[in-house]
C-alpha positions in Angstrom: -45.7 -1.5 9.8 -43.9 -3.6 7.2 -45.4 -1.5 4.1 -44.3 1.7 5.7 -40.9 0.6 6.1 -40.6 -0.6 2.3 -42.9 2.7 1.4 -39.9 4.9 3.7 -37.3 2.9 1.9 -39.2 3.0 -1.8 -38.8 6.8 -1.1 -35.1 7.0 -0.5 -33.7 5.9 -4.1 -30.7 3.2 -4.4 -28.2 4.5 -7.1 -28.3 1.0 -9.3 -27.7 -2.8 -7.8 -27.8 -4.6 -11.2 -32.1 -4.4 -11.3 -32.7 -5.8 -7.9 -35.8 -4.0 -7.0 -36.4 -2.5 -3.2 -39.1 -5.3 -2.5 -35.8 -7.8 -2.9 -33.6 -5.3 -1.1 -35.6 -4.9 1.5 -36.6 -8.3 2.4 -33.1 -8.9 2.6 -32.6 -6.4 5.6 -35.0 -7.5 7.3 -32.8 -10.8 8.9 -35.2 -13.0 6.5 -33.8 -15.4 3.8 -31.4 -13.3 2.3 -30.6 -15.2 -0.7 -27.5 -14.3 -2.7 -26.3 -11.2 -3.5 -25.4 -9.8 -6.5 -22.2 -9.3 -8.2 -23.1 -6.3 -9.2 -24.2 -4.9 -5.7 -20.7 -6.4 -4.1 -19.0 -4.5 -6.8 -20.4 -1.5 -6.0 -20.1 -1.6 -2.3 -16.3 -2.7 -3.4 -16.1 0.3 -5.3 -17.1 2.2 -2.5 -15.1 0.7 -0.1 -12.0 1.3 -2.4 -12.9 5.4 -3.2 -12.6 5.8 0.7 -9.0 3.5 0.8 -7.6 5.3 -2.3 -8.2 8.4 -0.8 -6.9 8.0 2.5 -3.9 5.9 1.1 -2.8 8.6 -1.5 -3.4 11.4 0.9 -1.0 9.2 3.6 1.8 8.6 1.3 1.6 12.0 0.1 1.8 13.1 4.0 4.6 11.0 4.7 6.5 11.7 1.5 6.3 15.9 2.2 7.1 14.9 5.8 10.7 12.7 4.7 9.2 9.9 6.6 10.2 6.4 5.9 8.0 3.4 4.3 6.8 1.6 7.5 5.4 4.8 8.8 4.1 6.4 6.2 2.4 3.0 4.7 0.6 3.2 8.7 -0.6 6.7 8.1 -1.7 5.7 4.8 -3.8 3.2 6.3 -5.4 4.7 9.1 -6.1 7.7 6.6 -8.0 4.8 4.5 -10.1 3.7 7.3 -10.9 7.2 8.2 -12.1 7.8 4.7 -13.7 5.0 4.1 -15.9 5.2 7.3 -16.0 8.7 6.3 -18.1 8.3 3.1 -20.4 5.5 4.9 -20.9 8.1 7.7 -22.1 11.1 5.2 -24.1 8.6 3.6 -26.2 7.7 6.7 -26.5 10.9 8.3 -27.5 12.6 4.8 -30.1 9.7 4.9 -31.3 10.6 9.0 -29.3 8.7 11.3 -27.5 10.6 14.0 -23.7 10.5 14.5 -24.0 7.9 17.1 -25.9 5.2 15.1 -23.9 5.8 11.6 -20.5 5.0 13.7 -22.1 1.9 14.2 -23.8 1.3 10.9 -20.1 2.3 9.1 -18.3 0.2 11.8 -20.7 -2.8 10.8 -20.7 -2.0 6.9 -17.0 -0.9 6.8 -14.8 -2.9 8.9 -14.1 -6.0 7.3 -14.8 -4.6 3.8 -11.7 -2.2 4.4 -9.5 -4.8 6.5 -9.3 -7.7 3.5 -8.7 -4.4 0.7 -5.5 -3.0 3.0 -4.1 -6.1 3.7 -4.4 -7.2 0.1 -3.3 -4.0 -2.1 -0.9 -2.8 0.9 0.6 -7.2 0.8 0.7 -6.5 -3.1 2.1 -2.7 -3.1 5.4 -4.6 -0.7 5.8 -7.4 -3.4 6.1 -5.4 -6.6 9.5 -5.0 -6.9 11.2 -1.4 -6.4 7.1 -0.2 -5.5 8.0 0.8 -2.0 11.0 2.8 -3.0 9.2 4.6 -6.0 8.8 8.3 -5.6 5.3 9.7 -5.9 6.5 11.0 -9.7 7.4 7.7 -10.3 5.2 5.7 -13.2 6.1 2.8 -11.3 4.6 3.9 -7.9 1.1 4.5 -9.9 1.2 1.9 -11.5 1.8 -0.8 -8.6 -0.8 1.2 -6.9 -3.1 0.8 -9.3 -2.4 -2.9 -9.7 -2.7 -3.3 -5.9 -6.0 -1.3 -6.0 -7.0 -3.9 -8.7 -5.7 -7.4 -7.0 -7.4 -5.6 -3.7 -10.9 -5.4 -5.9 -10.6 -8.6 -7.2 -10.3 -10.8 -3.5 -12.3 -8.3 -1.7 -15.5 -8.1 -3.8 -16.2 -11.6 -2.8 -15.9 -11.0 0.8 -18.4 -8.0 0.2 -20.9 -10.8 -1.7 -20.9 -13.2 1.1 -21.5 -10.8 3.4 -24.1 -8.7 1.7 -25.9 -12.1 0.8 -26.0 -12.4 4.7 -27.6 -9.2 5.2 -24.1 -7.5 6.8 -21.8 -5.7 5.4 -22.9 -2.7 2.8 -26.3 -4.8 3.5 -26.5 -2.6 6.8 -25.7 0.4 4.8 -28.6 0.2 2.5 -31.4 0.3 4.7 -30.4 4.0 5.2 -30.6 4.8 1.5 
């Protein structure tokens, strides 16, 4: 049973986790020894979790800005919309793989959650202590730019988290049996 499973997962092919090769991968989902992760695979599932906050962040102070709302609020809808998106891209990636809806809720819930909690608390902390960031219109050179450095900072502590959780087979570790 064990060499179709690595077979099936052979078949379904990983875009790049710094040469770790499916045998290691999939060993490591299987709740044996799972070893340490890579840096390179917690970067990626960083970057990942960061493509789905970006998106949902920019889209909610966009939102709030066109709607005259205020910063509490629209930094709120900003982060739910992050959540949303990033679940979103975990979602697409497990049902494209065969999941059905109900499982890849929990797979994204399980991959995503903490992932996504340590980035927003980290680039939204950063975005309220850059000076004049929270007041700067989205024309601004300052708003992108403390954005970005949030985005960065929010990279930086969360790619650890994303490591030790990865090296104990949770985390993105859940998402890539489905790949």
């Amino acid at each position: 049973m064990q060499h179709d499973a690595h077979a099936h997962h052979e078949h379904h092919q990983h875009h790049g986790h710094g040469g770790h090769s499916a045998a290691h991968e999939h060993g490591a989902h299987q709740g044996h020894d799972h070893g340490p992760a890579s840096w390179a695979m917690a970067a990626k599932a960083t970057l990942h979790c960061l493509t789905g906050c970006a998106i949902g962040e920019v889209l909610g102070m966009i939102i709030g800005t066109a709607l005259g709302w205020g910063n509490a609020p629209t930094m709120a809808l900003a982060i739910v919309l992050a959540f949303f998106f990033g679940y979103s891209l975990t979602l697409w990636a497990v049902v494209r793989a065969g999941l059905s809806l109900k499982a890849a809720v929990g797979v994204a819930l399980a991959a995503d959650t903490l992932s996504i909690t340590v980035m927003e608390i980290v680039d939204n902390g950063v975005l309220l202590l850059v000076p004049g960031a929270m007041d700067a219109h989205l024309s601004d050179a300052l708003f992108w730019g403390a954005l970005a450095f949030a985005f960065l900072v929010a990279f930086v502590v969360t790619t650890p988290v994303n490591k030790w959780m990865i090296g104990r087979g949770k985390g993105h570790a859940v998402v890539h049996r489905y790949h």
